[in-house]
C-alpha positions as a Markdown table, in Angstrom:
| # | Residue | x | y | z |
|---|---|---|---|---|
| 1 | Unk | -24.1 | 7.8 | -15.0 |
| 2 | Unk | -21.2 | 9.8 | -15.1 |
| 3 | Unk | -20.9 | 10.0 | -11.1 |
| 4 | Unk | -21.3 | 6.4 | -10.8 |
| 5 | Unk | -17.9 | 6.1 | -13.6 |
| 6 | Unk | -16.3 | 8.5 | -11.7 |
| 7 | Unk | -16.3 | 6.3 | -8.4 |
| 8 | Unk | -15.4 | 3.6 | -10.2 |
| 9 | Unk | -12.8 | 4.7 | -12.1 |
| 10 | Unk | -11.4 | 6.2 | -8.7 |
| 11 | Unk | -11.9 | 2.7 | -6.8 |
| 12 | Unk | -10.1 | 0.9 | -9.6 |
| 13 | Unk | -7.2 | 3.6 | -10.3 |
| 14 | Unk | -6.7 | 2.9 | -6.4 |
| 15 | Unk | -6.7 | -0.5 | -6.7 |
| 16 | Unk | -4.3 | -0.5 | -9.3 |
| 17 | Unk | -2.5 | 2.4 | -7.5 |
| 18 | Unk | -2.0 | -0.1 | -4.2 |
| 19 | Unk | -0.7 | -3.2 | -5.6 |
| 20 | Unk | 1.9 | -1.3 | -8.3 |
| 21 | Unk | 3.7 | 0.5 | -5.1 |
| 22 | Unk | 3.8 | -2.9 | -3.4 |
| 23 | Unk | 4.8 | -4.4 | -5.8 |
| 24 | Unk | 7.6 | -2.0 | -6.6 |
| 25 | Unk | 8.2 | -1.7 | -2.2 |
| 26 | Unk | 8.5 | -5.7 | -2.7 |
| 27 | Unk | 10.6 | -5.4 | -5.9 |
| 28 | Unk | 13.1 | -3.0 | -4.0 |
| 29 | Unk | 13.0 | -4.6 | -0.9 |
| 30 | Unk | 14.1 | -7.9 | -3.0 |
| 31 | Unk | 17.1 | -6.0 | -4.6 |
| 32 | Unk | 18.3 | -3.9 | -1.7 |
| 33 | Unk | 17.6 | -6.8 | 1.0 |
| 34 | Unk | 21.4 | -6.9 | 2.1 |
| 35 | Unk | 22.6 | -3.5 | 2.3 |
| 36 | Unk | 19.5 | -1.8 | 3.3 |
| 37 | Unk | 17.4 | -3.9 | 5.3 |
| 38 | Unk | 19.8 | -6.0 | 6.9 |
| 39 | Unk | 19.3 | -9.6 | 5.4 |
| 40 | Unk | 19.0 | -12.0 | 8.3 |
| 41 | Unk | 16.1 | -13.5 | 6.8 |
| 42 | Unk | 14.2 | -13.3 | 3.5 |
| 43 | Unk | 13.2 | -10.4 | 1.9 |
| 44 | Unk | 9.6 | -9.7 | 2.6 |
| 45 | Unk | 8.3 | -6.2 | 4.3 |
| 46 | Unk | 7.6 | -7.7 | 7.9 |
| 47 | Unk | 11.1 | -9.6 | 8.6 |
| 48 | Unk | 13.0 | -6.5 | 9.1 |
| 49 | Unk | 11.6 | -3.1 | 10.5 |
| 50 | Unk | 13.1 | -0.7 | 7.5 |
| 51 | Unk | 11.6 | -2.8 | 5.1 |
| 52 | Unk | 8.3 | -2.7 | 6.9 |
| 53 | Unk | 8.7 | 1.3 | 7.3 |
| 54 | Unk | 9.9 | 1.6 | 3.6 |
| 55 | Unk | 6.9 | -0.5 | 2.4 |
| 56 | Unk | 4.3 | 1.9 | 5.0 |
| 57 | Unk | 6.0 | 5.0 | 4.0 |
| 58 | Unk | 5.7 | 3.9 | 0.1 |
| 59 | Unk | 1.9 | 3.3 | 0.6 |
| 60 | Unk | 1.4 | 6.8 | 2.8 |
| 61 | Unk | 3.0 | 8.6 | 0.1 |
| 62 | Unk | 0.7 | 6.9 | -2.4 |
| 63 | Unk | -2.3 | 7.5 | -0.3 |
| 64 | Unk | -1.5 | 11.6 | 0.6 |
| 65 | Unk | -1.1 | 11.8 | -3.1 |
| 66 | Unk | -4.2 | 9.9 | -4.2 |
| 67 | Unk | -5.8 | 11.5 | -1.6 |
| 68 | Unk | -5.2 | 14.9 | -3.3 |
| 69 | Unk | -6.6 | 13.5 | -6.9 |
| 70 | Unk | -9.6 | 12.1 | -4.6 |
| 71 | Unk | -8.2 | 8.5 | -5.3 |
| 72 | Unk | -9.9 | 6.1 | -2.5 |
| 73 | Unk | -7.7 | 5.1 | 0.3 |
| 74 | Unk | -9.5 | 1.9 | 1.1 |
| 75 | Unk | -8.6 | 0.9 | -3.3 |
| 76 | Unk | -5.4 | 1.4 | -2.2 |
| 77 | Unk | -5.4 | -0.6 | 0.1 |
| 78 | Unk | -7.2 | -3.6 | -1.3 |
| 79 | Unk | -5.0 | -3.4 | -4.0 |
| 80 | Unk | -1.8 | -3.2 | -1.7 |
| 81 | Unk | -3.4 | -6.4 | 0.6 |
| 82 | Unk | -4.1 | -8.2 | -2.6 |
| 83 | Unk | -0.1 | -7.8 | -3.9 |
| 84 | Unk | 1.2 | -8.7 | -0.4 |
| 85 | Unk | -1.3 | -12.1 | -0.5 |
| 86 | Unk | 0.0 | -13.0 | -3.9 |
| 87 | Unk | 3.9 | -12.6 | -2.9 |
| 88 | Unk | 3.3 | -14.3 | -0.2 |
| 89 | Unk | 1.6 | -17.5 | -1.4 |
| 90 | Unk | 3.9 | -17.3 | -4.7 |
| 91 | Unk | 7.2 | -17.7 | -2.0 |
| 92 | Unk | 5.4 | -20.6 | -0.1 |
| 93 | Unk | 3.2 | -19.1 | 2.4 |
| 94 | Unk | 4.8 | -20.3 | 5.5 |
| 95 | Unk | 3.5 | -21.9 | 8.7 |
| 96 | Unk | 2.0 | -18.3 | 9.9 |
| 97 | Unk | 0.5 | -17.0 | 7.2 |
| 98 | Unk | -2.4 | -16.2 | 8.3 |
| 99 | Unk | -0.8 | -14.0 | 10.8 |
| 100 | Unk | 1.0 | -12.3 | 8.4 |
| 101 | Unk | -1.9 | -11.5 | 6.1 |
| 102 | Unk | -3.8 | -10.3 | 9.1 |
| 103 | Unk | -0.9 | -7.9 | 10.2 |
| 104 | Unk | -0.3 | -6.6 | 7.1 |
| 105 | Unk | -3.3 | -6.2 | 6.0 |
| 106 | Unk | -3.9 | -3.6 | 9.4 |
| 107 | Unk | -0.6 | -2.0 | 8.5 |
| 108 | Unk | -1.4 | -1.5 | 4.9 |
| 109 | Unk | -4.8 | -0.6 | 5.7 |
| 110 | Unk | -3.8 | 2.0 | 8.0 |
| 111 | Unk | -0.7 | 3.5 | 6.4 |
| 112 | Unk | -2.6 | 4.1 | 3.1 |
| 113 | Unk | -6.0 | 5.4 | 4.6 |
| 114 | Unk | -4.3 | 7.4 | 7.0 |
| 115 | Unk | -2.3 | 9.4 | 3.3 |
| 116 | Unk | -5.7 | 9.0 | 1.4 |
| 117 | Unk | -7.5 | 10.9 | 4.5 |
| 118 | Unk | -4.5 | 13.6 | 5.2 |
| 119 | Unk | -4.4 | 14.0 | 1.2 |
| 120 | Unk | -8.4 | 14.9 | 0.9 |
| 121 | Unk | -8.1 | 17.4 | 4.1 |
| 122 | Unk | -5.4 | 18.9 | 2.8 |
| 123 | Unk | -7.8 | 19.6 | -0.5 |
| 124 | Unk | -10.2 | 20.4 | 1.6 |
| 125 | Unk | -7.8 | 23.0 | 4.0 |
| 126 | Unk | -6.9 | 24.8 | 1.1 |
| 127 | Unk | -10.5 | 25.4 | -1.0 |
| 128 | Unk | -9.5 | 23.5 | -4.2 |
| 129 | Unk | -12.6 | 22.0 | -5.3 |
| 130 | Unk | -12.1 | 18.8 | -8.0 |
């Protein structure tokens, strides 16, 4: 019983880990649109390639560090995916959005799993046990 609210405190902690730092990436990206990300077109993390790096970085940062607490890297990312479908459909959606969800879904997937994965070797590499 305890093992099984262990995993699923870690899935949810994840979870809720993703879609905060998206949200907070988005929230940024929002503020700073003009003078760090250029501002030719709305804010959102895939119209300019900074915001798309800031948002990636945000969530591989997330992920080493979660990784280390043995948060799961694939909560992460559902949480971050499920943040980045509700911004988008709250601003419209658009005529691609299905594109969109798809591609950054694979980012988001991969930029978080890949910190979540580094995070737990680095545990691993240095013997800590938790």
């Amino acid at each position: 019983m305890c093992l099984l609210k262990a995993n699923v405190s870690a899935r949810w902690s994840g979870f809720a880990l993703g879609l905060l730092t998206f949200v907070a990436a988005h929230a940024i990206e929002v503020f700073m649109w003009v003078p760090w990300f250029g501002g030719v077109h709305d804010p959102w993390f895939l119209n300019a390639g900074r915001a798309a790096a800031f948002t990636m970085g945000s969530l591989f940062v997330v992920g080493l560090i979660g990784g280390t607490l043995r948060v799961s890297g694939l909560g992460i990312a559902a949480g971050a995916a499920t943040a980045m479908a509700v911004v988008l459909m709250w601003g419209g959606g658009g005529s691609i959005f299905p594109i969109v969800l798809v591609a950054g879904g694979l980012l988001i997937l991969a930029s978080s799993t890949l910190g979540a994965w580094i995070g737990k070797e680095l545990i691993n590499l240095t013997g800590s046990k938790g």
